[in-house]
Each structure stands twice: as C-alpha cells, then as structure tokens.
VEXFIRO-289324 format. One record per residue: residue in one letter; x, y, z of N, C-alpha, C in turn. Coordinates in steps of 0.2 Angstrom, whole numbers, padded with zeros to 4 digits, always signed. Example, Ala and Ser with C-alpha at 12.3 -4.5 7.8 and 13.67 -1.06 7.14 Angstrom:
BEGIN
A+0066-0028+0039+0062-0022+0039+0066-0016+0039
S+0064-0011+0035+0068-0005+0036+0064+0000+0039
***
This chain:
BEGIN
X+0080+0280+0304+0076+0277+0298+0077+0282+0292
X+0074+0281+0288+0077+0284+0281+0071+0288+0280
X+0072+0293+0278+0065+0297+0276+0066+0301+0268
X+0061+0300+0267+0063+0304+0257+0056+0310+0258
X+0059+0315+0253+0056+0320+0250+0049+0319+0245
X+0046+0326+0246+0040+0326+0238+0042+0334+0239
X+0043+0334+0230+0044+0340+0228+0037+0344+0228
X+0037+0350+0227+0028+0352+0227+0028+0359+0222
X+0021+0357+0220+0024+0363+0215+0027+0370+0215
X+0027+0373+0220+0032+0378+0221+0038+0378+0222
X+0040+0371+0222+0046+0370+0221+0049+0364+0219
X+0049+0364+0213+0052+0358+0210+0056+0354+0209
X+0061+0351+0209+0066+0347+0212+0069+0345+0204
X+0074+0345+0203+0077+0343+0197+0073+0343+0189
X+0071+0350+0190+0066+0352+0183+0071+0356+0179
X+0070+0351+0173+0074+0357+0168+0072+0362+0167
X+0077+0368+0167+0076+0374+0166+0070+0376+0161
X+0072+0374+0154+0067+0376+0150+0059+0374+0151
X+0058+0369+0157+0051+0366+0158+0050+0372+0164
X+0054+0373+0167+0051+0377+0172+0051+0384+0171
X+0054+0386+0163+0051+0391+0162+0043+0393+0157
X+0041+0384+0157+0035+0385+0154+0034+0383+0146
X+0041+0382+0144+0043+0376+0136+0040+0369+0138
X+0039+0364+0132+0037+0360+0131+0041+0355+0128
X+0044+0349+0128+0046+0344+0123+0040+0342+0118
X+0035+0344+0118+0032+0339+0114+0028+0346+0110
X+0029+0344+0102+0027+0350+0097+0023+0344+0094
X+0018+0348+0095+0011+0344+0088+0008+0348+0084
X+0009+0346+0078+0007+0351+0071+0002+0351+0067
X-0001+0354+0066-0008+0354+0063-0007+0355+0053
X-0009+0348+0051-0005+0348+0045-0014+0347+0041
X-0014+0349+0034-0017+0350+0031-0015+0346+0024
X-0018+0339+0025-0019+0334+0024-0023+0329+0021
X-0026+0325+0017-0031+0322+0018-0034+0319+0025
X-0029+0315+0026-0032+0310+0032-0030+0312+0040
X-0029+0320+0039-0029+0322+0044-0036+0328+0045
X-0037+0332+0052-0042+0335+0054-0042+0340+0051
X-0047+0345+0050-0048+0352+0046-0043+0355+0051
X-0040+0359+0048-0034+0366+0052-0040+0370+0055
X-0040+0372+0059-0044+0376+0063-0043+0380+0069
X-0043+0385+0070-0041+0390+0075-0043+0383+0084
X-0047+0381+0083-0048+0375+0089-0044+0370+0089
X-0044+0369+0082-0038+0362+0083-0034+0364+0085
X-0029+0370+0083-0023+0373+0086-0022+0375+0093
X-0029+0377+0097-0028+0378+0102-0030+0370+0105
X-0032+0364+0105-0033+0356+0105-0024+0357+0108
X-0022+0358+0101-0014+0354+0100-0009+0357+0105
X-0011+0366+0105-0006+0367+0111-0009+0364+0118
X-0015+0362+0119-0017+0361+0127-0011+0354+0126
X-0013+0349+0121-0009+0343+0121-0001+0344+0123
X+0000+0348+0121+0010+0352+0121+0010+0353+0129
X+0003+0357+0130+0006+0359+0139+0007+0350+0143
X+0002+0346+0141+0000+0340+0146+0004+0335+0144
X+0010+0337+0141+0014+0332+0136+0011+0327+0136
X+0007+0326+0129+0002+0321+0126+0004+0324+0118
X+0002+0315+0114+0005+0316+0109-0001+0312+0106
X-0006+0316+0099-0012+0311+0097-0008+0304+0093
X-0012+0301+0093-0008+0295+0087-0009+0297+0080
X-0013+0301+0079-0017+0299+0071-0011+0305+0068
X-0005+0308+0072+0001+0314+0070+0005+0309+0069
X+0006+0303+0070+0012+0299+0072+0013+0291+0070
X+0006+0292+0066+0005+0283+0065+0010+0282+0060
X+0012+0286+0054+0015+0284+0050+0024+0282+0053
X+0027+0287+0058+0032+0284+0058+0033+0277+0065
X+0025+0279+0069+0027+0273+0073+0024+0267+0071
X+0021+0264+0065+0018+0260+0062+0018+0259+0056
X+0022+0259+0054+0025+0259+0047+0023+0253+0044
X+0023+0252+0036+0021+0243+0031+0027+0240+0036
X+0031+0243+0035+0038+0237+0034+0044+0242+0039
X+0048+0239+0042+0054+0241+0047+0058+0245+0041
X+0057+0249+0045+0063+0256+0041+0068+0258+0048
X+0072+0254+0046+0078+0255+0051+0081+0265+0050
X+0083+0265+0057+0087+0272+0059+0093+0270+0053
X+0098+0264+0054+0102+0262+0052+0103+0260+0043
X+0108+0263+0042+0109+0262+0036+0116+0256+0032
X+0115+0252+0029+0123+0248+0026+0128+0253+0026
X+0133+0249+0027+0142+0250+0026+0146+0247+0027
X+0151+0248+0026+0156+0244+0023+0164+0249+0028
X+0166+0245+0032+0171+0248+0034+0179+0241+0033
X+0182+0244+0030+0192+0240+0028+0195+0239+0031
X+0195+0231+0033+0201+0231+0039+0205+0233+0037
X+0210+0234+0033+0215+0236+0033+0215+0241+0034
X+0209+0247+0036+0211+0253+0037+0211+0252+0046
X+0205+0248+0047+0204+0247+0056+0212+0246+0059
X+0215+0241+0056+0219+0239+0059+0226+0247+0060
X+0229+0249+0054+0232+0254+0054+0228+0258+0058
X+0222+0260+0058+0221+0266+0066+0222+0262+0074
X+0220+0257+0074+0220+0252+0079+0227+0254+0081
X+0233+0252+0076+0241+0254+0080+0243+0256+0082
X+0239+0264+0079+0243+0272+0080+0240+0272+0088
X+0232+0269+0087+0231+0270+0096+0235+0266+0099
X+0238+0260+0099+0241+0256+0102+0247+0259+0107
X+0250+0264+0101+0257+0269+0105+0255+0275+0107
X+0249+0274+0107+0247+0281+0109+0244+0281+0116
X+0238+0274+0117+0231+0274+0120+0233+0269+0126
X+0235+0269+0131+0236+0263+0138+0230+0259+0138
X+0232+0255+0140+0225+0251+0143+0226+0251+0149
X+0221+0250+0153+0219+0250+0159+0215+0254+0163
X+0214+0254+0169+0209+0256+0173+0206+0264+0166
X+0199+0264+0166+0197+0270+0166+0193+0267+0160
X+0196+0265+0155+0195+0266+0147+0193+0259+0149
X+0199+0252+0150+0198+0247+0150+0201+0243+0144
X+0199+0244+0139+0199+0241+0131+0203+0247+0127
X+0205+0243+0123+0210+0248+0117+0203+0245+0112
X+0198+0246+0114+0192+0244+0111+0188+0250+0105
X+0190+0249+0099+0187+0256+0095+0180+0253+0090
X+0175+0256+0091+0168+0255+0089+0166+0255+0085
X+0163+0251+0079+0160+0255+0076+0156+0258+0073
X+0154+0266+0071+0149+0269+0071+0146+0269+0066
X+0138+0269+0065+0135+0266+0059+0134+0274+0059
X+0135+0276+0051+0135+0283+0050+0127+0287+0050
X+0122+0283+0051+0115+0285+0052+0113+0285+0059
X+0116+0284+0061+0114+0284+0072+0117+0290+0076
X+0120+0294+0072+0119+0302+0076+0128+0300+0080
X+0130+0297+0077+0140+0297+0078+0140+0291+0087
X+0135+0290+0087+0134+0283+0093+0137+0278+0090
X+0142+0274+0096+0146+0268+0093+0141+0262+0094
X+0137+0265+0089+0133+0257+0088+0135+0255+0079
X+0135+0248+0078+0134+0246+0071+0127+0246+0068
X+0122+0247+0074+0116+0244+0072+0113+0246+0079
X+0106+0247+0079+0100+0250+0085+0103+0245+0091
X+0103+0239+0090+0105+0235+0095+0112+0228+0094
X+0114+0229+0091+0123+0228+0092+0129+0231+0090
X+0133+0232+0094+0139+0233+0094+0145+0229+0092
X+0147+0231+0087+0154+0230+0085+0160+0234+0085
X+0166+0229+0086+0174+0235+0087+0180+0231+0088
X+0185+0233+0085+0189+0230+0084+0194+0232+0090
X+0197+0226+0093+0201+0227+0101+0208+0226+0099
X+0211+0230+0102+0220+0230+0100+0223+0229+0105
X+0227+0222+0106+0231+0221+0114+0239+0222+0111
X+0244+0225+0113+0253+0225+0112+0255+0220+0117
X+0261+0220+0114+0264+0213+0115+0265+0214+0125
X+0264+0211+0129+0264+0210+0134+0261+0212+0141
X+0254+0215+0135+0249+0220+0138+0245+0216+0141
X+0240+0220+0147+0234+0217+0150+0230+0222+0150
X+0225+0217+0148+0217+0221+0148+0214+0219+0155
X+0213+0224+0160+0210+0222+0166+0203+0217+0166
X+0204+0214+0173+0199+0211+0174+0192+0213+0174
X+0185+0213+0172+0178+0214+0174+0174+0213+0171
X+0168+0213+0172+0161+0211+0171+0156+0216+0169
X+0151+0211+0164+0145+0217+0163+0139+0212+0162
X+0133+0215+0162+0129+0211+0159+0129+0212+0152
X+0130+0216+0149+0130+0215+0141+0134+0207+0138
X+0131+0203+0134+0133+0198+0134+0138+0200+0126
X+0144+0195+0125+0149+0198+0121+0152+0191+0117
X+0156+0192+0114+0161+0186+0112+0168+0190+0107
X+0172+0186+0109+0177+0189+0104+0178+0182+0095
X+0179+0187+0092+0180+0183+0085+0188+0185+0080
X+0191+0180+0080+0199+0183+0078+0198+0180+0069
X+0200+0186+0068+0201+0185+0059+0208+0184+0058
X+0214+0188+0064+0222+0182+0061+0225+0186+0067
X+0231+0181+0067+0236+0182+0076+0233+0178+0079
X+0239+0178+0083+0238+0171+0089+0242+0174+0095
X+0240+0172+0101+0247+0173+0106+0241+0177+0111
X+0236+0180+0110+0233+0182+0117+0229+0177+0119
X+0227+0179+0127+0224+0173+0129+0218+0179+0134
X+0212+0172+0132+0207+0178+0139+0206+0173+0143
X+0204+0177+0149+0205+0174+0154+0196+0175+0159
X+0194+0169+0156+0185+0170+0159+0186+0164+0166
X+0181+0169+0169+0180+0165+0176+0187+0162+0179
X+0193+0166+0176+0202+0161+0180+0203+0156+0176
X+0199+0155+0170+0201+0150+0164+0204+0154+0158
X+0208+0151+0160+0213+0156+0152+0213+0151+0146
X+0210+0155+0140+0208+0152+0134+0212+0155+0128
X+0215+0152+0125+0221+0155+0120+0214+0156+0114
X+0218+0162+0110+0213+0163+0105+0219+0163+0098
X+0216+0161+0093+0220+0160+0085+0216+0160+0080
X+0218+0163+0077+0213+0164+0069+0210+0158+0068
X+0203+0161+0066+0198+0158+0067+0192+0155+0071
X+0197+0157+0078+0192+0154+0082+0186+0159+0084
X+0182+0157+0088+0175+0160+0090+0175+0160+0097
X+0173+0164+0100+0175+0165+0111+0169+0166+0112
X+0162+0166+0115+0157+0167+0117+0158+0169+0123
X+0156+0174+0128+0156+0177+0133+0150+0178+0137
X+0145+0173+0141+0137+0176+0142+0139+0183+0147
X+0134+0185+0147+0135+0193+0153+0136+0190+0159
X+0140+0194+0164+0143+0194+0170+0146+0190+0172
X+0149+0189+0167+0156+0183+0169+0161+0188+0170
X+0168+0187+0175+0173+0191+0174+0180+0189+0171
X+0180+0194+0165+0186+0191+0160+0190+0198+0158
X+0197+0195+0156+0203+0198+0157+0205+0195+0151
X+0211+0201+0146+0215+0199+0141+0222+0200+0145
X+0226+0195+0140+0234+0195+0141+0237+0191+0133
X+0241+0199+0133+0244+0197+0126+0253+0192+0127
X+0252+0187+0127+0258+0184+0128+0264+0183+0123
X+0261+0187+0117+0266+0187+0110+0269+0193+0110
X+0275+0192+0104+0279+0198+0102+0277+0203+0099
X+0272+0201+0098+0270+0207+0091+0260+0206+0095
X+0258+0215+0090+0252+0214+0092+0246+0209+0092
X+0238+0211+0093+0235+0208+0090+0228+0210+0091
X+0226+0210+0084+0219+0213+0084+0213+0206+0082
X+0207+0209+0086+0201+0203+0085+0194+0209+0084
X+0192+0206+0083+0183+0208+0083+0178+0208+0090
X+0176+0212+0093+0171+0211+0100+0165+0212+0098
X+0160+0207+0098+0152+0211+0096+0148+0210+0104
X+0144+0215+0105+0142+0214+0112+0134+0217+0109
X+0128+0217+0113+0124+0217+0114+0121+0225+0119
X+0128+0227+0120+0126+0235+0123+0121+0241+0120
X+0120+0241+0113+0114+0247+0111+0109+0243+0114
X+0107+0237+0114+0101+0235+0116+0099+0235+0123
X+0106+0232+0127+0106+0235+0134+0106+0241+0137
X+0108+0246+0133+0108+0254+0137+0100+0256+0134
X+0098+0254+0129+0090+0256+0126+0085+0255+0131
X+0087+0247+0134+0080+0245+0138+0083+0246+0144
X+0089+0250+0146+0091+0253+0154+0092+0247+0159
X+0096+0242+0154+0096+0236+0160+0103+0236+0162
X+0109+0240+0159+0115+0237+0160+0119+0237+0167
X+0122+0234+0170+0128+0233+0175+0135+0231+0173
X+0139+0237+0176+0148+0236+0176+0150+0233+0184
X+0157+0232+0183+0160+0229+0189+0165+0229+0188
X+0170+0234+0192+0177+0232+0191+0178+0224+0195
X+0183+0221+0192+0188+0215+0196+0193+0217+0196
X+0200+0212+0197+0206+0211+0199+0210+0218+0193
X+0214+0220+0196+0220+0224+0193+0222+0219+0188
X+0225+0216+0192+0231+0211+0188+0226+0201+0189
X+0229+0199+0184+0227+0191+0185+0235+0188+0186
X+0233+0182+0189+0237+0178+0193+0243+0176+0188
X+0247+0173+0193+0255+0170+0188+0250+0163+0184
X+0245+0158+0189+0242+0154+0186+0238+0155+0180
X+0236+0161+0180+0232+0161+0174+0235+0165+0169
X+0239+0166+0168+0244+0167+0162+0247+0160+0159
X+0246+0154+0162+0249+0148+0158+0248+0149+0150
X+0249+0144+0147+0246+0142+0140+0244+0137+0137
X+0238+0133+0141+0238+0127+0139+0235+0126+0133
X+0235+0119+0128+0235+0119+0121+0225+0121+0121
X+0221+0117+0128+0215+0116+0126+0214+0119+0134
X+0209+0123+0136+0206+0127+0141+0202+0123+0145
X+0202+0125+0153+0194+0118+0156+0189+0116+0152
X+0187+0123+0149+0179+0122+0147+0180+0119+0141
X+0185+0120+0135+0186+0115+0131+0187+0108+0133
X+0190+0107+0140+0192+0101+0139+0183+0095+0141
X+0179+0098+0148+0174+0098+0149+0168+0097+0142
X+0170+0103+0139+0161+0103+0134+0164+0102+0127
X+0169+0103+0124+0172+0102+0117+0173+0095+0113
X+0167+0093+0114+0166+0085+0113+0160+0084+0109
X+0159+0085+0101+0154+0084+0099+0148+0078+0100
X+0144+0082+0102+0139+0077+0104+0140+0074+0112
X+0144+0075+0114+0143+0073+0122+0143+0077+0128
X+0140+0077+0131+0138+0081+0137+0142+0078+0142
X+0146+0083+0147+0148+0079+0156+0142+0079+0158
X+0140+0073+0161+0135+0071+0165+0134+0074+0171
X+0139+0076+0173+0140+0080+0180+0138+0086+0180
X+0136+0089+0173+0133+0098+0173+0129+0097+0169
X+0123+0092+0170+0118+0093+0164+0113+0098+0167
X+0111+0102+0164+0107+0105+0165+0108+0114+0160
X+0101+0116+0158+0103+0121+0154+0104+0127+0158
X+0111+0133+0153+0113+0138+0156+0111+0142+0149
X+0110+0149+0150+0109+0153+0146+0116+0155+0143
X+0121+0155+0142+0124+0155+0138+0130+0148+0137
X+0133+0149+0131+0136+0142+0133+0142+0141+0139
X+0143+0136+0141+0150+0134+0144+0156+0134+0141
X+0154+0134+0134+0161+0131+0131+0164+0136+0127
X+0170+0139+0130+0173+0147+0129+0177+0147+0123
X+0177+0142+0116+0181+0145+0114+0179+0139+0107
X+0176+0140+0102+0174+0137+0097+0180+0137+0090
X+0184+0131+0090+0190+0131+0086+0189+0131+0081
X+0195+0135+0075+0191+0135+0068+0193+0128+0063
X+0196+0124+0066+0197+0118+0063+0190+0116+0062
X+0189+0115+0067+0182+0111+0068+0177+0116+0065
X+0177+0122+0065+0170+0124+0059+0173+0123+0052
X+0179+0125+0052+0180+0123+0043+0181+0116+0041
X+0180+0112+0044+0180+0104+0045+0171+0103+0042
X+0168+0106+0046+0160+0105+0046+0156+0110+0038
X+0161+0114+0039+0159+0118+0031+0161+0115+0025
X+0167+0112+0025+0168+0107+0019+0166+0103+0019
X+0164+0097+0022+0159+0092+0023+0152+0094+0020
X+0149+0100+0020+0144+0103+0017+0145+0103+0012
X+0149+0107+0009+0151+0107+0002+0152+0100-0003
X+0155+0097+0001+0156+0092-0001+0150+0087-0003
X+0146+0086+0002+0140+0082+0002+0136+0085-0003
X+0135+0093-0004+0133+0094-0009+0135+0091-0018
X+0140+0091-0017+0144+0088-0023+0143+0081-0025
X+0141+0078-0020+0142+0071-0020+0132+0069-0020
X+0127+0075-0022+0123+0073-0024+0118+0076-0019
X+0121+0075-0014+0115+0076-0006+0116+0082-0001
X+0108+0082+0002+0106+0088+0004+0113+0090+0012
X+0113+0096+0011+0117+0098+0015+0119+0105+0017
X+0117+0107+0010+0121+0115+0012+0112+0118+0011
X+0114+0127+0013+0108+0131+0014+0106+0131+0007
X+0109+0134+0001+0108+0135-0004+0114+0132-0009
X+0111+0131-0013+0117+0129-0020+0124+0133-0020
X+0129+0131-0019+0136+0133-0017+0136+0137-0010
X+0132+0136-0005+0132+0140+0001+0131+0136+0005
X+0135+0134+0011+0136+0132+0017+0136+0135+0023
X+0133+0133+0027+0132+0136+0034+0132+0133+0041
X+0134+0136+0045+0133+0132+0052+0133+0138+0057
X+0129+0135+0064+0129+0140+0067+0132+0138+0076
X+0133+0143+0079+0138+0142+0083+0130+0141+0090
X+0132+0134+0093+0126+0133+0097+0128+0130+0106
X+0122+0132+0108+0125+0131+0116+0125+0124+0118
X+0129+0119+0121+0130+0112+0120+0124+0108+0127
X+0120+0115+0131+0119+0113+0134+0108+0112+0134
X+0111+0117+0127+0103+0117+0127+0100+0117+0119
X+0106+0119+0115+0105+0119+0109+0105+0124+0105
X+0102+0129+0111+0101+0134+0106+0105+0140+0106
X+0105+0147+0106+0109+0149+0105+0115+0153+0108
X+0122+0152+0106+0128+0152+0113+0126+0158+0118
X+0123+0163+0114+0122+0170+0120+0113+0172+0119
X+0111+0173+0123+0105+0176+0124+0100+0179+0120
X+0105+0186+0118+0103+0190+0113+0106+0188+0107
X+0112+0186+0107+0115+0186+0099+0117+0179+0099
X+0116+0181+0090+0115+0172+0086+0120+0173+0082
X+0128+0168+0082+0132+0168+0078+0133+0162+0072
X+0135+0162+0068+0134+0158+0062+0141+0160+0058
X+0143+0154+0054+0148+0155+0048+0145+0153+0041
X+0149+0157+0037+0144+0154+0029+0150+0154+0026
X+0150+0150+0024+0155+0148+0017+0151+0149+0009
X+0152+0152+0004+0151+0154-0002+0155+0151-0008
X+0153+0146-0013+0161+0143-0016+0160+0148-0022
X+0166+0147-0024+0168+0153-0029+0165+0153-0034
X+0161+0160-0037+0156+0159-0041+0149+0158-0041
X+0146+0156-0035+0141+0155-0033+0138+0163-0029
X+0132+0163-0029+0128+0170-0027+0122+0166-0024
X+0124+0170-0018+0115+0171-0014+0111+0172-0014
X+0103+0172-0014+0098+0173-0015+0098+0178-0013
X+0096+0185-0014+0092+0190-0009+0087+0188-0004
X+0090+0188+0003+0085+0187+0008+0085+0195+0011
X+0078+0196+0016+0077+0202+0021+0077+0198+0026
X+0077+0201+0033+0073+0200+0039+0073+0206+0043
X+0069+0202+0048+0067+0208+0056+0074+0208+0058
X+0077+0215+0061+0083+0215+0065+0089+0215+0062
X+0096+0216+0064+0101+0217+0060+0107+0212+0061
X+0111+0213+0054+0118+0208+0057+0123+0212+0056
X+0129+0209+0057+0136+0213+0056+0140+0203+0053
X+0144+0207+0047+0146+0202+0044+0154+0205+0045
X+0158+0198+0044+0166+0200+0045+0167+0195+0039
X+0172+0197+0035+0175+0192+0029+0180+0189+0032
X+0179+0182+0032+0186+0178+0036+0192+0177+0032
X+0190+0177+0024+0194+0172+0020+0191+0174+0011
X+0194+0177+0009+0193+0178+0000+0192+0183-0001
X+0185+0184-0008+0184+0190-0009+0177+0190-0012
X+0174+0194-0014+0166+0193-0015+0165+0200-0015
X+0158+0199-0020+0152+0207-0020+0148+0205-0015
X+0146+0212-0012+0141+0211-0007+0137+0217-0006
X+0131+0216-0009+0125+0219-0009+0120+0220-0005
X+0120+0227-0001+0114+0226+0003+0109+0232+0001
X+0104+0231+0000+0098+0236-0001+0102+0240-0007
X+0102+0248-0009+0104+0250-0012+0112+0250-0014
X+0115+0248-0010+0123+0246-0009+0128+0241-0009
X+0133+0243-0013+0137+0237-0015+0143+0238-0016
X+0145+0232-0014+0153+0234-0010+0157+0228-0014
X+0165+0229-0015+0169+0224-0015+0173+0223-0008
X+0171+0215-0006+0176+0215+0001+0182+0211+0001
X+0185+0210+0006+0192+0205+0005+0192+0205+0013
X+0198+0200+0013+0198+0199+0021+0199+0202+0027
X+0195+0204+0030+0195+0208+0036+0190+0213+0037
X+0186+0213+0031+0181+0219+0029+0175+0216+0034
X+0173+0222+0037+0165+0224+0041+0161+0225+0037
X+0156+0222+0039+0148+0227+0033+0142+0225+0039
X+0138+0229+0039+0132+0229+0044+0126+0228+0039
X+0121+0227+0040+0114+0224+0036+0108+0224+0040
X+0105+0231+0042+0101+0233+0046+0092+0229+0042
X+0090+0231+0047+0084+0228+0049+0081+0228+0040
X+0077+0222+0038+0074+0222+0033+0075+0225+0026
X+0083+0225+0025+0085+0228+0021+0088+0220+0018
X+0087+0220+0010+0089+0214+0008+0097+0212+0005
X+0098+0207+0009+0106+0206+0005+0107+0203+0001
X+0111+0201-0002+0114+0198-0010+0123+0194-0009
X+0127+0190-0007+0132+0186-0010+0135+0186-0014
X+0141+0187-0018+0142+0185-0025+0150+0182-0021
X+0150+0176-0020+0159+0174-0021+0164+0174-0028
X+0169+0178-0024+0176+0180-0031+0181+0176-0027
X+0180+0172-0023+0188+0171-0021+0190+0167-0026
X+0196+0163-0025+0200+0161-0027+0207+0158-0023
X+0211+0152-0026+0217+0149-0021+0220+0156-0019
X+0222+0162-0021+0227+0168-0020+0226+0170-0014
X+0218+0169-0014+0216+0173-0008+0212+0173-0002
X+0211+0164-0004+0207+0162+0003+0211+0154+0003
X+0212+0150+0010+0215+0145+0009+0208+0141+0007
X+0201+0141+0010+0197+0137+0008+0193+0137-0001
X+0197+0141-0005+0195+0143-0012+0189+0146-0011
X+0185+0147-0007+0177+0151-0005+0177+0158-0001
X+0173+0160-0003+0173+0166+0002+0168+0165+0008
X+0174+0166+0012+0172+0163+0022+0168+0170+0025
X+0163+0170+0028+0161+0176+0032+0157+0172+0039
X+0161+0176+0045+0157+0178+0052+0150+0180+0051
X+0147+0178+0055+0140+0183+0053+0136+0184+0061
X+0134+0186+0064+0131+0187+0070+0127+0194+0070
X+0121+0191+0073+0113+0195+0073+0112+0196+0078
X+0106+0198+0080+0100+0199+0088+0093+0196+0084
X+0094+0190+0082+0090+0187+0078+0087+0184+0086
X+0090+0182+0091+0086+0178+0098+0082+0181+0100
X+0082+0189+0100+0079+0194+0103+0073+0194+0101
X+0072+0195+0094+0066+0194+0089+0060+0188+0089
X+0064+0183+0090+0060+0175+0090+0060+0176+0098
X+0062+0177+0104+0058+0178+0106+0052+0182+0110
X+0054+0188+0106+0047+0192+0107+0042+0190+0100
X+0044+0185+0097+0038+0182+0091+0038+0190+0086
X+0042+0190+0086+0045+0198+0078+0048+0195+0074
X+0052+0190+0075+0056+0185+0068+0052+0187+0061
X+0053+0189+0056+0052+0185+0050+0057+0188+0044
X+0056+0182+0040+0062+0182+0036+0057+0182+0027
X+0061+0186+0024+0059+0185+0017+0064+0182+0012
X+0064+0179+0009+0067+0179+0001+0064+0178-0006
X+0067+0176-0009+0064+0180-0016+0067+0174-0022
***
C-alpha cells in the first residue's frame, strides 16, 4: 500500500530558501493617501503581521484589481510578414524538426508580456515553417488550434489519419486532443499561421501533451482533392444524418477559401444592390461556424473573415478580450488605441482587450485579387460569453 508523508515544521519539505530564511513574497505599503488609513507606527506594524501570514488587504489593491475598464498587460503591434517569413528560412536550414522541439513553430511575443510567446494573455500566435519533404511529428494537446494559410500549397495535415491538403486561403480548425501531423509534399517551402489557445491553457493549469507516431503511414501521405471530413460535413447546410449530434469542436477540418470568398462578395454585392447584408457600409463579414452546432469551430477561439472594399473605413469598435488579425489580401490603415500602422499582405497585429480599433481600406487591383482589403481575424471572444464578460462598445 502506498503511504505519503506530512512535512512538520521542523522540517519542511520543498520550502524556498528565502521563506525558510524568514522573507516574505507579499510587501504591503502603507501609503499616505486620501482614501487610504493614517501612516502610523501600528499600521506598519498591521502590515508587516499581514507580510508574515501572506495576506494581502484589499483596500492596497482595489485599484489594480478592479479597475473602471480592462487595462490589458498587452499592448498593440504590428509584426511584417515579410520579415516573419525571411527569419522563418534562416530557421528552416538551420532548426530540424522533430522529436523535442516538434514544430519549426516561431511565436509571437507581444512586447508587454515580459518576452512570453504569447500575442495576448490568452492567445497564441506563430508562424510554422515546413521544407520540401519534411514531416512534422505526430501529437496531441489539449490546447485547441487551427492552422490558417495566407499563400503556398503542397503541405497536408494529417488529423486523426485524415490527410487534409492546405492552399491559400484556407482555414483548418483543430479541437484539442486530436492527433495530427504535417507533411510537406512540395518542392519548395511553406509557411502558415497556427493560433492556439495555450496562454489561457497554461494560466488556468489545464494543459496535456502526448507524443504519437514518429512517422505517419505511406496511406496518409496520399493527396486527395477533398479529405473524409470534407467530403462528410462540407456541404452547406446539410448534416450526415449518421453523426447528428453536437461536438465541441467542429468535424469539418478544413474550411476552403473559395467558398469564403464566394460568401464575401455576395455581401458586397447585396449591398450594392440596395439590401441588408454586410456588418457595416463597405464591410463584409463571416464567421467560421461548427456544422454541428452552430456555434463556434473551437471552444475557446472565434474565427471570422472581414472584407473591407476599398476606401471604406470602420467604425471604431472596443471589446472584452483580444484578437490577432492577419492581412490576407491588399492594403489598409489600421488603427488600434494610440497606434497605427500601414499593413500589406501577410502582416500580424494584435488588439488587446478593450482597446479600440479603426479600419481604413487602401487596396486596390495591384494588390489584392478581391479589390478589398481581406483580413483573418480570431479572438477568445467564447471564453468571454461564456463566463457572461462579453461586451462590446462602438462609437
């Protein structure tokens, strides 16, 4: 039978040096203040009893844990695909993939998070680099993910032994602990976008890894034009009757961009033609939804496309919670809280919690094939509405 210890206090069991020398982590400062207590020889000796009994008063502390309004850690930026991609390379002849590392997966760090590969408190964004006849091992996580390609074709992932080809434009949803695998079947490289849900996983101490297989099979290396779960669930508006029932994430592993840019000009279009259709006056939107429930393809993260026609500008909107925007297509100003940027295709920008954004489309035929400026856009907007914290301002 299994038997466990109890440490006592003579002898402590895994106590950091500094506490067992009689230091504290918790400092409480006796400030001189209006709506704070007279400074007094008692209060000070109050505050150090609190320091011994690690206790923290609230009336020290209200201001930064109950603030008017969300004051994110995170701050806006703007990172260059073309610069992503040229370091992405350099790793590519440099950096192996496999066992250990896993991913030729490079993060990005939001410059106010203390150099953590986070984009935002609770999403991750990073641009994944496969070489021509590379394999990304097989494995699983709870953190739920999706891949998003902004150009190239020729790699395939390979979810649950279903190999899904990926090509500009398309959208791959990933729910957590499924197990999947990359294989670059092309001559030349190829770079995509990964956004996963990991800061929020490692914050609330839920995450699980898992290796799988080394290698995937000779069969799933095939390259068929449409995947099972496309052929299954890829049928607007119609459910297999055989799998009705809802899954937290979606089935259908790979959302093509014909069909979103098919549904964003039809927006547009209807606008023009007099009727309701788009979010705002030259701005079209859709949002990438799970076929079996409706709502959203991953648990924690909400993904969406927005088309902008050229010329047309955004309203400034805020919300709870943050997003990461990719430029698919043109070119545009984009203004977040005190910052503004010019972007083109391929460009990252993050838009932390409650900070207001702005739109302006600059594309044109040169530089986008849809005349509009196209953007990816994905939040932790589920996580919000479901703990009833959603809200949204505009102006």
């Amino acid at each position: 039978m299994a038997t466990t210890s109890r440490s006592t206090a003579s002898q402590p069991v895994d106590e950091p040096l500094d506490q067992a020398v009689g230091s504290t982590p918790v400092h409480v400062k006796a400030v001189d203040a209006p709506d704070q207590p007279a400074v007094t020889p008692e209060l000070e000796d109050l505050y150090r009893g609190f320091e011994k009994e690690l206790l923290v008063p609230l009336w020290t502390e209200i201001g930064d844990l109950m603030p008017p309004y969300p004051r994110s850690k995170a701050q806006p930026h703007l990172w260059e695909w073309q610069t992503l991609v040229e370091l992405a390379d350099r790793a590519g002849h440099l950096v192996p993939v496999g066992r250990g590392g896993e991913r030729r997966a490079i993060a990005l760090a939001n410059p106010s998070l203390g150099g953590k590969p986070y984009a935002s408190p609770t999403l991750w964004a990073a641009i994944q680099y496969l070489m021509p006849g590379e394999d990304a091992p097989e494995h699983r996580h709870t953190q739920n993910a999706f891949r998003f390609v902004v150009e190239g074709e020729g790699v395939w992932t390979v979810v649950g032994r279903d190999p899904v080809p990926m090509s500009r434009g398309d959208f791959l949803p990933q729910a957590g602990w499924n197990w999947h695998a990359h294989h670059n079947a092309a001559n030349k490289p190829m770079a995509w976008i990964d956004g996963l849900d990991i800061p929020f996983q490692y914050t609330s101490e839920a995450q699980f890894f898992e290796f799988g297989r080394d290698e995937i099979s000779d069969a799933e290396r095939v390259t068929p034009d449409r995947s099972r779960s496309q052929r299954l669930w890829g049928h607007p508006g119609l459910s297999p009757v055989s799998q009705i029932g809802s899954t937290p994430g979606s089935p259908l592993l790979a959302y093509r961009w014909e069909d979103t840019d098919r549904a964003l000009t039809d927006q547009l279009e209807l606008e023009a033609e007099g009727y309701a259709g788009t979010l705002e006056p030259g701005h079209a939107a859709v949002r990438f939804t799970n076929p079996t429930n409706g709502r959203d393809v991953l648990p924690t993260i909400r993904t969406e496309f927005h088309r902008v026609r050229s010329g047309a500008e955004t309203g400034p909107v805020r919300e709870t919670g943050s997003s990461v925007y990719q430029v698919f297509d043109g070119a545009g100003r984009v203004t977040v809280g005190d910052f503004s940027w010019s972007v083109t295709r391929g460009d990252l920008f993050v838009v932390p919690s409650w900070q207001p954004l702005s739109i302006r489309s600059e594309a044109s035929a040169s530089d986008s094939d849809s005349g509009a400026l196209d953007l990816f856009r994905f939040s932790d907007s589920p996580i919000f509405e479901a703990l009833n914290l959603a809200r949204t301002q505009t102006h």
